[in-house]
C-alpha positions in Angstrom: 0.0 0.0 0.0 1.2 3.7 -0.6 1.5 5.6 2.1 0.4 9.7 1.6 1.7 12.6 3.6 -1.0 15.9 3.2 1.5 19.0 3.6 0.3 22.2 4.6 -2.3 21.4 6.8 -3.5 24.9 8.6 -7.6 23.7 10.0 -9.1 20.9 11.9 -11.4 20.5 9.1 -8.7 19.8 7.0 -6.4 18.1 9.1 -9.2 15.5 10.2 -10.0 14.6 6.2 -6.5 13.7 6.1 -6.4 11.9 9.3 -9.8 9.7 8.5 -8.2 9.4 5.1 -5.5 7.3 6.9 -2.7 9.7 5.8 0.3 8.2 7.4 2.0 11.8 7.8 0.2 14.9 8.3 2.8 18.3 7.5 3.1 21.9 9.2 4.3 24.2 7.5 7.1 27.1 9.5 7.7 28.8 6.9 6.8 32.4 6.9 7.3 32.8 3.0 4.6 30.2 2.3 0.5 30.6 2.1 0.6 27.6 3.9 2.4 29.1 7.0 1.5 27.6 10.3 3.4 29.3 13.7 4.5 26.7 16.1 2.3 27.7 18.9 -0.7 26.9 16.5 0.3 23.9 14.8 1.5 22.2 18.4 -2.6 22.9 19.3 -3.7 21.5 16.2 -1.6 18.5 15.5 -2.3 17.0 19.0 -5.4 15.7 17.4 -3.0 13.8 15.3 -0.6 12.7 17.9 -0.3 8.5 17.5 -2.7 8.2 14.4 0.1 10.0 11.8 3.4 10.4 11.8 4.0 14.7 12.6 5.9 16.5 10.0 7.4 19.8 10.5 8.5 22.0 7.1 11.0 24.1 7.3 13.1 25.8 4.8 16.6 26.5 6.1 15.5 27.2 9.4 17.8 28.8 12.2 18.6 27.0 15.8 16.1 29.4 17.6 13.2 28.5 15.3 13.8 24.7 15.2 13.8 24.9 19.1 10.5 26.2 18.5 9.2 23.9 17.1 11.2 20.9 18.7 9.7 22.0 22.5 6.4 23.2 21.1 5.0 20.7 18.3 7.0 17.6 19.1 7.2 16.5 15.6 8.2 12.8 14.8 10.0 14.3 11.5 11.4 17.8 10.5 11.7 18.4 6.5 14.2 19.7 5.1 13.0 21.8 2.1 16.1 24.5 2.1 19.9 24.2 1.2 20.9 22.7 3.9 23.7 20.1 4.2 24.2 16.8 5.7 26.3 18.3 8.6 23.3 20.6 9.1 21.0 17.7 9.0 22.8 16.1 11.9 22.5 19.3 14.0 19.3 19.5 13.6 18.6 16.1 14.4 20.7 16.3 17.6 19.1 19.6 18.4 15.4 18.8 17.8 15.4 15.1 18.5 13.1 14.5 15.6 14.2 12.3 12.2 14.6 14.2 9.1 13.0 13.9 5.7 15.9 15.8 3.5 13.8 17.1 0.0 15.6 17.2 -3.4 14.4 19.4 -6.9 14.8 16.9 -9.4 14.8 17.8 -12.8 17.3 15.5 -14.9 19.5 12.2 -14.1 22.2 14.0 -12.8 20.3 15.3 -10.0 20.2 11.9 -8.0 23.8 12.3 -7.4 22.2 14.1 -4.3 20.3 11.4 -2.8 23.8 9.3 -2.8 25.6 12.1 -0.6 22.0 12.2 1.5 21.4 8.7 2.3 23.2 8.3 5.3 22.0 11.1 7.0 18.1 10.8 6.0 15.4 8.9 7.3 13.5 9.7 3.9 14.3 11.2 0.9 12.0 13.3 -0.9 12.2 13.8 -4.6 10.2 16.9 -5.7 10.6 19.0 -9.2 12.3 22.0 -9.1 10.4 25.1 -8.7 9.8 27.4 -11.5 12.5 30.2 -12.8 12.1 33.4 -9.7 9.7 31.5 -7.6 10.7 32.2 -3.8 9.2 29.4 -2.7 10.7 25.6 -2.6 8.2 23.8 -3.0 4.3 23.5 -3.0 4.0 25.5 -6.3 2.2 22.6 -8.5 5.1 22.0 -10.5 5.8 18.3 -11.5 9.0 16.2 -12.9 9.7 13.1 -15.3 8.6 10.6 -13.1 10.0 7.8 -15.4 13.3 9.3 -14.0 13.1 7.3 -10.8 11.9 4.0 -12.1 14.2 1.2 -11.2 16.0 3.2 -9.0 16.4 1.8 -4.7 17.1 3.7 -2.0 18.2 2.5 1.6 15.0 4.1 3.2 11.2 4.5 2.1 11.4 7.7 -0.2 8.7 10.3 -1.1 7.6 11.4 -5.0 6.3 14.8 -4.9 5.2 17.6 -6.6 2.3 18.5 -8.8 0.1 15.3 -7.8 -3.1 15.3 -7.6 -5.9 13.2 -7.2 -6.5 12.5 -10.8 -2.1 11.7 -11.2 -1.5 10.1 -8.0 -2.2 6.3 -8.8 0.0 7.6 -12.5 2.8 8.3 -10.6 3.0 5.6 -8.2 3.0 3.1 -11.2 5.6 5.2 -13.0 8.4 6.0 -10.4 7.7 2.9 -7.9 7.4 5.6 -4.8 6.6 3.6 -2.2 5.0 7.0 -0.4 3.6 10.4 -1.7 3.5 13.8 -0.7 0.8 16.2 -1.9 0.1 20.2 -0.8 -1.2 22.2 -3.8 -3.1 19.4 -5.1 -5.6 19.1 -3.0 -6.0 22.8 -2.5 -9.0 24.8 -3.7 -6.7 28.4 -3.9 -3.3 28.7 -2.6 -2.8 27.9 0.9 -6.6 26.5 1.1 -7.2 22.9 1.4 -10.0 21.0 0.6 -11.6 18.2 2.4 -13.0 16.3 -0.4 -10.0 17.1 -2.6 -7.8 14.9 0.4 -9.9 12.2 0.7 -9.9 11.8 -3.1 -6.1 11.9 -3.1 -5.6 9.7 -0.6 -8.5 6.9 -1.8 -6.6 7.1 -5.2 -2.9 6.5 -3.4 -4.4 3.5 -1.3 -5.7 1.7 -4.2 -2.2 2.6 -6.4 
C-alpha cells in the first residue's frame, strides 16, 4: 500500500480529512514565506489531534537553531523536512538539536540530480524527490510543478522515499506506477486556492494513493 503525507495542513477540518483518510504523515508548515504558514504555537494545538494516528511533520526551509527549538519543545514532531539548502552536517545538527528524524527534500529535474540522494542517504530517514520550482519563484516547494517521473523508475534507496510535486488526485495512482514511490506527498493538489485545502480534494487523493 502507498503511504500519503497531506503538507500544509492549517484547519481541523482539514487536518481531520487527512487523518480519516489514513494519511500516514500529516505536514506543518514554519515557513513564513509560504501561504501555507502555520506558527508553532498553532500547529502544536492543532496537530495533538494527530498525535499517534500519523506520523508529525514539521517544514521548514533553512530554518535557524532558535526556530527549530521552537518547534522541537512546542510541536513535538516525529519528522522535520528539510525543504532548504541545507547540508548533511546541518542535518545532523538539527537532528541532535530537535530530537526528531529528518526527511531531506531534493528538486529533481534531470539524471544527474540523483547524485544528491547518494551524498543524502546516510543522513536521512526519507528522501523526498520533488521537481524543481519554477525560474524566480521564492518558494521551494508547494507551487504545483511536477517532474519526469520515469526518472526514478528502477531506481532503490536505503530508506522509504517520497515522489512529490504536482500530484493530484486524478495523477497520484500515475505516478506511483511510474516512479515505484513507495509514499507520496501532496500540498497544492488538494487545495482549492493557494494555501486553502480542501476536504474532499484529500480524501480523493488519498482513496486514489491507497488503491495505487
Amino acid at each position: 500500500m502507498t503511504l500519503a503525507k497531506i503538507c500544509g495542513l492549517t484547519t481541523p477540518e482539514t487536518l481531520d480529512a487527512a487523518l480519516a483518510g489514513g494519511a500516514a504523515f500529516v505536514g506543518a508548515v514554519v515557513f513564513p514565506k509560504s501561504p501555507r504558514h502555520i506558527d508553532p504555537l498553532h500547529a502544536a494545538t492543532l496537530f495533538e489531534r494527530a498525535r499517534n494516528r500519523a506520523k508529525i511533520v514539521a517544514v521548514t526551509v533553512d530554518a535557524d537553531d532558535a526556530l527549530l527549538t521552537e518547534i522541537a519543545l512546542i510541536l513535538k514532531p516525529d519528522l522535520i523536512q528539510l525543504h532548504g539548502a541545507e547540508t548533511p552536517a546541518r542535518a545532523e545538527q538539527i537532528r541532535t538539536l530537535t530530537g526528531a528524524g529528518i526527511i531531506k527534500s531534493l528538486p529533481i529535474r534531470a539524471h544527474e540530480d540523483f547524485a544528491e540522494a547518494e551524498v543524502w542517504e546516510p543522513f536521512a530517514d526519507h528522501l523526498m524527490f520533488d521537481a524543481r520550482p519554477p525560474e524566480g519563484s521564492d518558494l521551494p516547494g508547494g507551487v504545483g510543478a511536477r517532474f519526469d517521473w520515469t526518472l526514478l523508475a528502477g531506481r532503490a534507496f536505503r530508506h522509504p522515499w517520497f515522489v512529490a510535486g504536482g500530484l493530484s488526485p486524478d495523477n497520484v495512482a500515475q505516478a506511483v506506477r511510474v516512479s515505484g514511490a513507495p509514499m507520496v506527498d501532496v500540498s497544492s493538489g488538494v487545495e482549492s486556492a493557494p494555501g486553502v485545502k480542501d476536504p474532499a480534494l484529500i480524501a480523493a487523493f488519498l482513496k486514489a494513493a491507497r488503491s495505487a
